[in-house]
C-alpha positions as CSV (number, residue, x, y, z in Angstrom):
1,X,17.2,5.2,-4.3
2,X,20.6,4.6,-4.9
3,X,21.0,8.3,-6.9
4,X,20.2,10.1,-3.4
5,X,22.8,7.9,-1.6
6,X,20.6,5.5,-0.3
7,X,19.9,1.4,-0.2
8,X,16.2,0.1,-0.5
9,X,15.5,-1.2,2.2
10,X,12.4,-3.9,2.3
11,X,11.1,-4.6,5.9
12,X,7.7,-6.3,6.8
13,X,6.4,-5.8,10.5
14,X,4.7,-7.9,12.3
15,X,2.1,-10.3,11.8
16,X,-0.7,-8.3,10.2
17,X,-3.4,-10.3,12.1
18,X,-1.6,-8.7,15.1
19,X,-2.3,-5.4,14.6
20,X,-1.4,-3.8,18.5
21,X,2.2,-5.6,17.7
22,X,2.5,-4.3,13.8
23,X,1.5,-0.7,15.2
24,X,4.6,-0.7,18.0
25,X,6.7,-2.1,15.3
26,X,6.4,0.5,12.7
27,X,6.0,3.3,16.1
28,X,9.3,2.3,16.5
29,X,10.6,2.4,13.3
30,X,9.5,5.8,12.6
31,X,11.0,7.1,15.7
32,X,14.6,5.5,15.0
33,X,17.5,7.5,13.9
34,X,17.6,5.3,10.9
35,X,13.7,6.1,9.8
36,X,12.8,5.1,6.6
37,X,12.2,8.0,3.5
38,X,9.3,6.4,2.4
39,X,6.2,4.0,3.4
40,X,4.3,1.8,1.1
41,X,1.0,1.0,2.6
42,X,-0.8,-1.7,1.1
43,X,-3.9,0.0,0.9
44,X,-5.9,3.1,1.3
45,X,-6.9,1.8,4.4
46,X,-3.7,0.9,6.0
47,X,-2.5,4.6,4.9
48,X,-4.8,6.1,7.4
49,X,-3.1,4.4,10.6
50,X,0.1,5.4,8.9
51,X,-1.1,9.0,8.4
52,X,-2.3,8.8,12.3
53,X,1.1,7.5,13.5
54,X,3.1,9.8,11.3
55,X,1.0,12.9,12.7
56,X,1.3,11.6,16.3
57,X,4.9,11.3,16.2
58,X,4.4,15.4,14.7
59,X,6.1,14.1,11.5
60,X,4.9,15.3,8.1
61,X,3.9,13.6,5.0
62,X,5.7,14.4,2.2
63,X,8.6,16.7,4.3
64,X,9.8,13.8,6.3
65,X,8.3,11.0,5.0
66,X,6.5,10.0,1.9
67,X,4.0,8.0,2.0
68,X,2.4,5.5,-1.2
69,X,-1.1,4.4,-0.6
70,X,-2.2,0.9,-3.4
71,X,-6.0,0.7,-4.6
72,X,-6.3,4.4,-4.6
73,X,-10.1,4.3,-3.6
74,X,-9.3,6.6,-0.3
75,X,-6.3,8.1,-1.5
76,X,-7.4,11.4,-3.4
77,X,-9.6,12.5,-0.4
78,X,-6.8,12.7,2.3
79,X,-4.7,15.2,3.7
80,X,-2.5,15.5,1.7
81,X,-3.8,13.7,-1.6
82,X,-1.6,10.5,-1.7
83,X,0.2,9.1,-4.0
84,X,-1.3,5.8,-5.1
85,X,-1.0,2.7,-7.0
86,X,-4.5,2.7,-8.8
87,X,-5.9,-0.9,-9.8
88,X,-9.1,-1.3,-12.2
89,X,-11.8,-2.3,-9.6
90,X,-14.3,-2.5,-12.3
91,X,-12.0,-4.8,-14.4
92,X,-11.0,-6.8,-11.0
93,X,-15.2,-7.1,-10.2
94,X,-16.1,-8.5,-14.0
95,X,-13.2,-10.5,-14.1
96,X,-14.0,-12.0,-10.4
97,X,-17.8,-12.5,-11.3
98,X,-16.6,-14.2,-14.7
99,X,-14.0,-16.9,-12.8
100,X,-16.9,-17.6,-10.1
101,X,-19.4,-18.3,-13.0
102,X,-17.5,-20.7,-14.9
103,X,-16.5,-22.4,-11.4
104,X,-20.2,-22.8,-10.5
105,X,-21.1,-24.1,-14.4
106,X,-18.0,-26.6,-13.8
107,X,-19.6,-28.2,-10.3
108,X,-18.9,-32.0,-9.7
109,X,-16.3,-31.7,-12.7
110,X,-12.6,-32.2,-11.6
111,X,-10.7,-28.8,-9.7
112,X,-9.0,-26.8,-12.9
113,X,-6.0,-25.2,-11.9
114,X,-6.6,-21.5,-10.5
115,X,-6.3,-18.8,-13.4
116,X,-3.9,-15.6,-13.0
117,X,-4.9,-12.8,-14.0
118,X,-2.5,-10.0,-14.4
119,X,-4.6,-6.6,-14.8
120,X,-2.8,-2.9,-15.5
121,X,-2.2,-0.8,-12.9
122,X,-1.5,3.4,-12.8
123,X,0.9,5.3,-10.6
124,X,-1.1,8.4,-9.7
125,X,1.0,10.8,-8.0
126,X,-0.4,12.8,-6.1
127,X,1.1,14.9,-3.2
128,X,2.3,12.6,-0.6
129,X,5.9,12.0,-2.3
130,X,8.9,13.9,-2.6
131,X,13.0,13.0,-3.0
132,X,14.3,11.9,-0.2
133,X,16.7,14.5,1.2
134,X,20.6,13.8,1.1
């Protein structure tokens, strides 16, 4: 960010269990002077309400905003193709069915501290981003 003259800039809107408040948050941001370049949506399905918004506000994804989509389930089947940060949902599913499996063989013995898993993830970029322009 910092090569095209520009700070990162990390915001988080609203409450997301308040969704009519999170919407007029980022509405507004979008329509500021000082809009943001780019949008990371947590996932494919929050990219859709940002696709709406951006399109409401006649804005266009990548032109004047890019936009970054994370589980990538949605992502290649919008207009336009997003960008997204692909996670291993098979790998997440075994690995969940495994951890629930050897919680319910450990019933009635003491609470084990929670595992972490750390799985791979893949940038797949599609054509939702672009450089910001100076």
């Amino acid at each position: 960010m910092t090569e095209y003259g520009r700070g990162l800039a990390h915001m988080v809107l609203g409450d997301p269990r308040r969704v009519r408040t999170l919407l007029a948050q980022f509405l507004a941001l979008l329509a500021s002077p000082e809009r943001p370049t780019a949008i990371f949506a947590a996932g494919d399905n929050l990219a859709l309400g940002v696709l709406k918004a951006v399109y409401d506000l006649r804005l266009r994804v990548p032109d004047d905003l890019s936009l970054v989509s994370y589980d990538d389930i949605l992502a290649p089947h919008l207009p336009p193709p997003l960008t997204s940060v692909r996670q291993p949902l098979q790998d997440l599913a075994e690995q969940a069915i495994t951890l629930i499996a050897g919680q319910l063989e450990q019933a009635g013995a003491p609470a084990a501290p929670a595992p972490q898993l750390v799985l791979p993830t893949q940038l797949v970029i599609r054509n939702s981003t672009t450089p910001p322009r100076p």
